[in-house]
C-alpha positions, 0 to 999 in steps of 0.5 A: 571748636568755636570757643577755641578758636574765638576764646583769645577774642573773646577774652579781650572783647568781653572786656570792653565789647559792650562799651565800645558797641554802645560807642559805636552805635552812637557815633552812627548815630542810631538808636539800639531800637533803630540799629535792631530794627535792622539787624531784624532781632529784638532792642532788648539784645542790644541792650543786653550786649552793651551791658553784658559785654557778650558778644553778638552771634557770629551770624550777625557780626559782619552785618552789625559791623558794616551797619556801624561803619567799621570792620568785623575787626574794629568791632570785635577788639576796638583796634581801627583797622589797618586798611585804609577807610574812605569817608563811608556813609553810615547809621543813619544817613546810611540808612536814609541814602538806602532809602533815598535811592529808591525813590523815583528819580525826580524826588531824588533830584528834589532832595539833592537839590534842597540838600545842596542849597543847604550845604551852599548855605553852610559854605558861605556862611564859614566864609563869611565867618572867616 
């Protein structure tokens, strides 16, 4: 019954899923070993989707599409989605700000602080330049 209702996906996805997968896991910034480390399966099957074009089990769609920052939708045809998108947090940083929020709060606030220095920085030196 699944591959009735999934073979027109399928068909389009096996196209180009693996390129688009690879594209995707690169602008979140991760690597096929980070993003398996947390979809807790082994890199060899992210490696094998990528090349192969084959689609990731069904149980592991929403999981790895919310981890590269787009819909089970965007992940499966390539199309953005309709819904608009705020500027969301993920891979990587998603990642480290998960981790970050589990800190004591006067490491956070240490963090925060050296990060907003940064970024103070960074505007002024865009100021300057312009």
């Amino acid at each position: 019954m699944q591959e009735v209702i999934f073979s027109r996906v399928y068909k389009i996805a096996m196209n180009n899923l693996g390129e688009h997968l690879r594209e995707l896991r690169e602008a979140a910034g991760m690597s096929q070993r980070e993003l398996a480390k947390h979809l807790q399966i082994h890199h060899s099957n992210l490696g094998h989707w990528e090349r192969s074009g084959n689609l990731p089990g069904a149980n592991l769609l929403l999981p790895l599409a919310r981890l590269l920052g787009v819909t089970v939708e965007e992940l499966l045809t390539g199309k953005p989605s309709k819904k608009p998108r705020g500027a969301a947090i993920t891979g990587r940083a998603q990642t480290l700000f998960e981790q970050l929020s589990r800190l004591p709060r006067s490491q956070q606030q240490r963090i925060l602080a050296t990060v907003e220095d940064m970024l103070a920085a960074q505007k002024m030196k865009e100021a300057q330049a312009s």
